[in-house]
PDB file of N, CA, C and O in Angstrom, chain B, residues numbered from 101:
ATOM      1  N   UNK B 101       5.749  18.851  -4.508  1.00  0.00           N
ATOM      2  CA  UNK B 101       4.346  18.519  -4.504  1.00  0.00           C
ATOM      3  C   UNK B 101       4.045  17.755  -3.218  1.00  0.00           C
ATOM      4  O   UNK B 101       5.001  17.172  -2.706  1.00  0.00           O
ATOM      5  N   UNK B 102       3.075  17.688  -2.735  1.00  0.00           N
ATOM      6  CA  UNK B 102       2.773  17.418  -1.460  1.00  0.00           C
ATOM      7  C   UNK B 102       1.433  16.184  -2.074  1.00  0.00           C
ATOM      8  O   UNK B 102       0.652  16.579  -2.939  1.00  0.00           O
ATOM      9  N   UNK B 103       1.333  14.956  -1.602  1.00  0.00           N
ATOM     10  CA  UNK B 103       1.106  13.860  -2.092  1.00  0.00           C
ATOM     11  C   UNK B 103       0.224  13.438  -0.864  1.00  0.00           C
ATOM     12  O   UNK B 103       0.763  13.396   0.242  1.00  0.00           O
ATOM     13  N   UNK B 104      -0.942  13.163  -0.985  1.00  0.00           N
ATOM     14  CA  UNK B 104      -1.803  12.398   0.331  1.00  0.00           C
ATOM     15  C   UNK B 104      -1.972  10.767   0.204  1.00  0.00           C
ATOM     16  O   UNK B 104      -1.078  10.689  -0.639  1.00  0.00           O
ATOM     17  N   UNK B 105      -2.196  10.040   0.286  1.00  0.00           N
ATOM     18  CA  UNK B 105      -2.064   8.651   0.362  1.00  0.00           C
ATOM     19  C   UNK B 105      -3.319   8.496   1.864  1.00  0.00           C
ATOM     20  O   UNK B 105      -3.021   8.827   3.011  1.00  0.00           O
ATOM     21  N   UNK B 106      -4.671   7.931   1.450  1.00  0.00           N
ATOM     22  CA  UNK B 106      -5.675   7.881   2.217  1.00  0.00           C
ATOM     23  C   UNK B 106      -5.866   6.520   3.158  1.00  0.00           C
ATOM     24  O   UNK B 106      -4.826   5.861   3.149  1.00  0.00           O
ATOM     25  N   UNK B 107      -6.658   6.072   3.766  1.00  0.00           N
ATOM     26  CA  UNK B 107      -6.895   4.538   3.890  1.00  0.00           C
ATOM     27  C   UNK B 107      -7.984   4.363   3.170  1.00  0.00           C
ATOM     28  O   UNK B 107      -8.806   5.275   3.087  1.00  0.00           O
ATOM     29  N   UNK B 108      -8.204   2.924   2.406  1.00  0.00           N
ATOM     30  CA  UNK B 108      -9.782   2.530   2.348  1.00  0.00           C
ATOM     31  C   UNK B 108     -10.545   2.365   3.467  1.00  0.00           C
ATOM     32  O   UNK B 108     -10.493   1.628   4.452  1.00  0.00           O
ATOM     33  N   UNK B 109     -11.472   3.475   2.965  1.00  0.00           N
ATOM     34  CA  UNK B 109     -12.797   2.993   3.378  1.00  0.00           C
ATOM     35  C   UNK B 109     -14.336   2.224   3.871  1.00  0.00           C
ATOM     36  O   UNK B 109     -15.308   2.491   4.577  1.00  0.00           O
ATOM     37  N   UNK B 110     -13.720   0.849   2.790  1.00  0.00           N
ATOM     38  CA  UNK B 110     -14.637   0.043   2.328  1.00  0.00           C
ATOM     39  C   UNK B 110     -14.685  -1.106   3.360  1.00  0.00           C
ATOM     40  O   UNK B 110     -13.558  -1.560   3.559  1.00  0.00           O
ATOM     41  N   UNK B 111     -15.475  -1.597   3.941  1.00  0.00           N
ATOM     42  CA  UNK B 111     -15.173  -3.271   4.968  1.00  0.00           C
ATOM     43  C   UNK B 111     -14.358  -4.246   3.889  1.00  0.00           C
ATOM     44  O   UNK B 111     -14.517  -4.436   2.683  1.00  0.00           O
ATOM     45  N   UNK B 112     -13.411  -4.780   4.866  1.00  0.00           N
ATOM     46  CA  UNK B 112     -12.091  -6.113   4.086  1.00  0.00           C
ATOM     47  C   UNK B 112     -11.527  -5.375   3.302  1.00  0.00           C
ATOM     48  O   UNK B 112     -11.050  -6.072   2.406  1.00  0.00           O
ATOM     49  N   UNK B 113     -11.334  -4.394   3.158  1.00  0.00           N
ATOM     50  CA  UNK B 113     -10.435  -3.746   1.936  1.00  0.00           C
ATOM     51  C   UNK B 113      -9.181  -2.913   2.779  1.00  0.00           C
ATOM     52  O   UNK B 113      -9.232  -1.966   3.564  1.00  0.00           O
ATOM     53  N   UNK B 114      -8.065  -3.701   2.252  1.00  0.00           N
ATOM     54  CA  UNK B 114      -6.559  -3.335   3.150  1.00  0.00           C
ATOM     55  C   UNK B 114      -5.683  -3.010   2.600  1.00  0.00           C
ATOM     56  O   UNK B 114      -4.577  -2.936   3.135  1.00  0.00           O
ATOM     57  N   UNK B 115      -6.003  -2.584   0.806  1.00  0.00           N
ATOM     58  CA  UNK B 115      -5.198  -2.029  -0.280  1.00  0.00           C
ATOM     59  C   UNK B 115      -5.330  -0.535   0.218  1.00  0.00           C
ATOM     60  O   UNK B 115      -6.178   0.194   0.732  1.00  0.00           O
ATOM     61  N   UNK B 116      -3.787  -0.474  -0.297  1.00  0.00           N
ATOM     62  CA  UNK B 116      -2.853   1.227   0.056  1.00  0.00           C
ATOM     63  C   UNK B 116      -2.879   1.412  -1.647  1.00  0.00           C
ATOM     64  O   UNK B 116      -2.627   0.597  -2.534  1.00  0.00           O
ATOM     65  N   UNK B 117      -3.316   2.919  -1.708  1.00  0.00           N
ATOM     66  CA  UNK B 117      -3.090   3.433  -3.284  1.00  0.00           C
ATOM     67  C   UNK B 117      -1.907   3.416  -3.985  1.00  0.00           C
ATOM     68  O   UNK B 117      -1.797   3.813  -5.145  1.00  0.00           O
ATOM     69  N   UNK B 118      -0.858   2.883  -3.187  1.00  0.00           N
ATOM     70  CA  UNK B 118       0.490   3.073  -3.672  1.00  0.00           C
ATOM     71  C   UNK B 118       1.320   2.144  -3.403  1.00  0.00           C
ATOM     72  O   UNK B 118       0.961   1.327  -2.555  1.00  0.00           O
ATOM     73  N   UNK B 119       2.306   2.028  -3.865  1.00  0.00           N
ATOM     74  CA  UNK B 119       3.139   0.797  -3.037  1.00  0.00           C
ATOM     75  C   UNK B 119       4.394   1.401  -2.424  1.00  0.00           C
ATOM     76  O   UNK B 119       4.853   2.402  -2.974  1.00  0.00           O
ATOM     77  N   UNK B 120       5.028   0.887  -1.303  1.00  0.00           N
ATOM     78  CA  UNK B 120       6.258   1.930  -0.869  1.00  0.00           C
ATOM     79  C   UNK B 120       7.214   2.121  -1.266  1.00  0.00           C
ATOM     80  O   UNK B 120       7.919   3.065  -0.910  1.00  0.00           O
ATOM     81  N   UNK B 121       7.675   0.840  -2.567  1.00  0.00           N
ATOM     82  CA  UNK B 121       8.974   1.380  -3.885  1.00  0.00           C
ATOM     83  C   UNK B 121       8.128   2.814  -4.660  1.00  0.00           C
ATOM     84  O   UNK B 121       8.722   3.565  -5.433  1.00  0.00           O
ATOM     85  N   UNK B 122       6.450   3.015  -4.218  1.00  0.00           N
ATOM     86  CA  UNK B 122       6.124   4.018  -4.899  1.00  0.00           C
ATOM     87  C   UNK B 122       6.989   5.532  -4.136  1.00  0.00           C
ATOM     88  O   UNK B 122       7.892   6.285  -4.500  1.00  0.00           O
ATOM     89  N   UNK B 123       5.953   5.384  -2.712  1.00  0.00           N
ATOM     90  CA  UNK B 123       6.359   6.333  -1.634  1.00  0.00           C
ATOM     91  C   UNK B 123       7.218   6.468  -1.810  1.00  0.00           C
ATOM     92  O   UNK B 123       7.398   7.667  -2.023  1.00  0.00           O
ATOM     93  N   UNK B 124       8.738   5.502  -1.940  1.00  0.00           N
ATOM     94  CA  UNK B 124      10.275   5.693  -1.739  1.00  0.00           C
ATOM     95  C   UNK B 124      10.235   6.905  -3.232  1.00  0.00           C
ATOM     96  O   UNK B 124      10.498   8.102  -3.354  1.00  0.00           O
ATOM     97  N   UNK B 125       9.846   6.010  -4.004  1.00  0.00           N
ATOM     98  CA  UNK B 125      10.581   7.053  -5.372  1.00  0.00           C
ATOM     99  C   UNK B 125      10.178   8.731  -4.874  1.00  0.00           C
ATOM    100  O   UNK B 125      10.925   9.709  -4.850  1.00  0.00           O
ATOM    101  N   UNK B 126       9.251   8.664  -4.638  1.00  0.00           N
ATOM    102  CA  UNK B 126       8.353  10.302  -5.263  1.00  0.00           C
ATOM    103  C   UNK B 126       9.208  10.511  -3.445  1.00  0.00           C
ATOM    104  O   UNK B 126      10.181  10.826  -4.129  1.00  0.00           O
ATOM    105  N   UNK B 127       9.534  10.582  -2.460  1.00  0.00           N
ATOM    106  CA  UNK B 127      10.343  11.169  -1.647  1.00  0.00           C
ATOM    107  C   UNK B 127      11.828  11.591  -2.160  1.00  0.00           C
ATOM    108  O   UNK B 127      12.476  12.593  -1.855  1.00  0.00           O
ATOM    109  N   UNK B 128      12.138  10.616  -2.955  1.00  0.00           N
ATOM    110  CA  UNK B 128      13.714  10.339  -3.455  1.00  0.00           C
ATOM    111  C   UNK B 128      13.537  11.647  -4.243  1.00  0.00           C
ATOM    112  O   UNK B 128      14.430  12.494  -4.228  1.00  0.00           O
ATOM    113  N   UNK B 129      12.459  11.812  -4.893  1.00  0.00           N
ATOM    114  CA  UNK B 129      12.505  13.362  -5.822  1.00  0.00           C
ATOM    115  C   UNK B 129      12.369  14.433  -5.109  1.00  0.00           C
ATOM    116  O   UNK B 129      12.819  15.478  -5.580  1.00  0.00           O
ATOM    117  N   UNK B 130      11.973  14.444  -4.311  1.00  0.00           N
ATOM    118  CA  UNK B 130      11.492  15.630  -3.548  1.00  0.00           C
ATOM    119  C   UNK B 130       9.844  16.175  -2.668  1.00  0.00           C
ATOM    120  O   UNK B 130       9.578  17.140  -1.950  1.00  0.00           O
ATOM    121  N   UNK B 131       9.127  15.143  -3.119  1.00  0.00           N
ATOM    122  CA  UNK B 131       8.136  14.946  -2.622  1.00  0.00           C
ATOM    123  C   UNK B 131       7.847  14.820  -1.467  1.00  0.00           C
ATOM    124  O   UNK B 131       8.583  14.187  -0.710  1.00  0.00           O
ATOM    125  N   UNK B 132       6.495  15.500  -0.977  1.00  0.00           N
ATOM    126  CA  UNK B 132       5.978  15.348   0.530  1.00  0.00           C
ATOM    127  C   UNK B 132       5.244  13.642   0.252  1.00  0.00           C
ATOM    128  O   UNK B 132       4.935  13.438  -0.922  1.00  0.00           O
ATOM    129  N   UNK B 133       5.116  13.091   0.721  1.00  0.00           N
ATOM    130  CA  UNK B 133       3.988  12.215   1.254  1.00  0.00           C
ATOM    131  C   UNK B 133       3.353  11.590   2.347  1.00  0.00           C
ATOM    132  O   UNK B 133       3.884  10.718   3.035  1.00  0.00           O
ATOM    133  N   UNK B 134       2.453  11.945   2.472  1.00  0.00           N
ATOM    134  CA  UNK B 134       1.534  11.858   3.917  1.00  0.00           C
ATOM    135  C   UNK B 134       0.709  10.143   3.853  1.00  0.00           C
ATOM    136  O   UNK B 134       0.050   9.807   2.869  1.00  0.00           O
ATOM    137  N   UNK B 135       0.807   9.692   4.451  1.00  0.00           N
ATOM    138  CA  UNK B 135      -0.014   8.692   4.438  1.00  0.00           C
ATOM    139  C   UNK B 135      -0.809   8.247   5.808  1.00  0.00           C
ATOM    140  O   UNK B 135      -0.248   7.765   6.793  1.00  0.00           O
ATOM    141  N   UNK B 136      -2.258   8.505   5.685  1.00  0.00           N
ATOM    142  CA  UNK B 136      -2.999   8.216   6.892  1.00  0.00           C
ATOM    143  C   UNK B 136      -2.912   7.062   7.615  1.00  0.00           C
ATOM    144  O   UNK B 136      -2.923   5.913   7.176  1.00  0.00           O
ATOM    145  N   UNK B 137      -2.812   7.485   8.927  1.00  0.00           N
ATOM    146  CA  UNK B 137      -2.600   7.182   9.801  1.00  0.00           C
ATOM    147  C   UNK B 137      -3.317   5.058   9.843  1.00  0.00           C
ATOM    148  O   UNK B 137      -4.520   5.272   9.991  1.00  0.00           O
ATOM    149  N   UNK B 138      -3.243   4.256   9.818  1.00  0.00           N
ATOM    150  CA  UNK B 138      -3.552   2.675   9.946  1.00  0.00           C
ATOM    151  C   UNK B 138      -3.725   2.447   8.143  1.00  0.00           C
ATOM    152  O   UNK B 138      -4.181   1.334   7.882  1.00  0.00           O
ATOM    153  N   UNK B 139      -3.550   2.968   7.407  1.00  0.00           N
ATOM    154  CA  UNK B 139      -3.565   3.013   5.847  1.00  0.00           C
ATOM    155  C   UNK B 139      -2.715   1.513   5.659  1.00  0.00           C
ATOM    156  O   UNK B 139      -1.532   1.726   5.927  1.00  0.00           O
ATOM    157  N   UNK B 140      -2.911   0.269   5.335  1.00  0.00           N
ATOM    158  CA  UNK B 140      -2.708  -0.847   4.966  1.00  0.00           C
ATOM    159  C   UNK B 140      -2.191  -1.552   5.878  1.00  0.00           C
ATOM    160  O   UNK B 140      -1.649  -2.617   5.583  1.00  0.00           O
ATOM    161  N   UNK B 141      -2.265  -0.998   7.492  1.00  0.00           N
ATOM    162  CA  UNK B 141      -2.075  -1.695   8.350  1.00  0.00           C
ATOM    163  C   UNK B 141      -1.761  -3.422   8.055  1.00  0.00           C
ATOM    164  O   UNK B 141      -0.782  -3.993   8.535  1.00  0.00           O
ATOM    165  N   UNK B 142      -2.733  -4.063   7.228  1.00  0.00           N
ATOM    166  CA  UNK B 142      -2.956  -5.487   7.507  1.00  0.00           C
ATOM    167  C   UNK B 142      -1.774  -5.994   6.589  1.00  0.00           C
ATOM    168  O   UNK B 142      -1.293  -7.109   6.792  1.00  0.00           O
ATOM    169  N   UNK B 143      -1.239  -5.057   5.431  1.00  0.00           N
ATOM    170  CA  UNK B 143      -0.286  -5.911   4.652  1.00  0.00           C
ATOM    171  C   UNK B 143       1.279  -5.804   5.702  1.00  0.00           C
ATOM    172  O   UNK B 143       1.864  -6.744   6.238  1.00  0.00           O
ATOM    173  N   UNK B 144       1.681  -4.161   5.734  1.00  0.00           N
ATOM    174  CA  UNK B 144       3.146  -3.933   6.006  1.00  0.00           C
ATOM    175  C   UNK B 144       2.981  -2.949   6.590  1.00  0.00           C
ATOM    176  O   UNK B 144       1.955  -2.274   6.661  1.00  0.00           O
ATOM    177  N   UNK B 145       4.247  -2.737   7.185  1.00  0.00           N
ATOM    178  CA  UNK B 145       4.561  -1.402   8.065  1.00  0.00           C
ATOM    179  C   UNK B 145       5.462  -0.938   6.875  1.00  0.00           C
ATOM    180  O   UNK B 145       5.514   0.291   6.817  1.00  0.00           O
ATOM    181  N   UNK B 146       5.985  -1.401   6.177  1.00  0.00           N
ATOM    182  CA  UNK B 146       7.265  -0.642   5.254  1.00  0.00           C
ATOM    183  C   UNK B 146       6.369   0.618   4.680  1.00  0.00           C
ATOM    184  O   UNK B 146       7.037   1.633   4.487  1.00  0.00           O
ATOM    185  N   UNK B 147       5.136   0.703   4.415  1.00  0.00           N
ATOM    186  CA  UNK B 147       5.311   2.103   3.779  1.00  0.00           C
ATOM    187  C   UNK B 147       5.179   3.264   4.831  1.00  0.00           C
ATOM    188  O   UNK B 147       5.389   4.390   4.381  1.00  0.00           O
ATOM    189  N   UNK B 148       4.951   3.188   5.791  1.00  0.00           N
ATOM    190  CA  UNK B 148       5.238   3.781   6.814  1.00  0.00           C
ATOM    191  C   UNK B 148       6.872   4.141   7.401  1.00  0.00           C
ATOM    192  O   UNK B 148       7.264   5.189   7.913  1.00  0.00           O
ATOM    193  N   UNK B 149       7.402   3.266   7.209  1.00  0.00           N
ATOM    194  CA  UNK B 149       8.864   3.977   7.227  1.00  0.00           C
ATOM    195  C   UNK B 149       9.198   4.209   6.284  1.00  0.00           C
ATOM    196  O   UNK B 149      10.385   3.900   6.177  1.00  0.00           O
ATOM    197  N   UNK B 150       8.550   4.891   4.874  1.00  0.00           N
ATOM    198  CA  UNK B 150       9.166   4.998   3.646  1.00  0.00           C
ATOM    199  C   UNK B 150       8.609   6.591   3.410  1.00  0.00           C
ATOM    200  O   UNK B 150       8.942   7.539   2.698  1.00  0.00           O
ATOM    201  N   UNK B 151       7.565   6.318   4.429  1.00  0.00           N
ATOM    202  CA  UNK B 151       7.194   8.308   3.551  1.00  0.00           C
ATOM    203  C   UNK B 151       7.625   8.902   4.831  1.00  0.00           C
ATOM    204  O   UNK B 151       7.934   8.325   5.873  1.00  0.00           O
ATOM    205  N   UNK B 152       7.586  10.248   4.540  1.00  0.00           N
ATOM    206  CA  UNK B 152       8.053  11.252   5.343  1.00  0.00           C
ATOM    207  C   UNK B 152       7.293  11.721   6.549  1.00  0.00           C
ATOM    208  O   UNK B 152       7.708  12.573   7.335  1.00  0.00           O
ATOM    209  N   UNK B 153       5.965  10.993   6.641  1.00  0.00           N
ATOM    210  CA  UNK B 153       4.986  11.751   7.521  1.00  0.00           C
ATOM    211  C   UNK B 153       4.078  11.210   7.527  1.00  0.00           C
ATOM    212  O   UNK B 153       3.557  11.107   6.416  1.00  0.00           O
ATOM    213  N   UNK B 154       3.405  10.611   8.595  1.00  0.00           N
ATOM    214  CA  UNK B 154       1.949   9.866   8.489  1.00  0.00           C
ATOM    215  C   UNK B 154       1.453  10.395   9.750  1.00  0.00           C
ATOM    216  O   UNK B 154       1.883  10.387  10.903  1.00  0.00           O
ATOM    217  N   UNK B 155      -0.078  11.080   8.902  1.00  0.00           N
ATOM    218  CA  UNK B 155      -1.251  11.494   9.530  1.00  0.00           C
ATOM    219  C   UNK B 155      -2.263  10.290   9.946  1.00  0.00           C
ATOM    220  O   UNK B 155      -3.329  10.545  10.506  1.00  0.00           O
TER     221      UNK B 155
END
């Protein structure tokens, strides 16, 4: 399954839909996950080295 992971939209809002023990699991199965490109910038970089591909 191929999994998108977006940024918010909203002004001050720096929540990621997922968390990267999420990203990690659903890769660990077999999963795509994409996560756009500055997507929670303000908390961590870890979910960015946790999924496979960021748009």
């Amino acid at each position: 399954m191929i999994i998108g992971i977006p940024k918010e939209i909203k002004n001050n809002e720096n929540r990621v839909g997922m968390t990267p023990a999420g990203v990690f699991e659903l890769c660990k199965r077999g999963h795509k996950v994409f996560v756009q490109h500055t997507a929670g910038w303000v908390a961590d970089s870890v979910i960015m080295n946790t999924s496979q591909q960021v748009q």
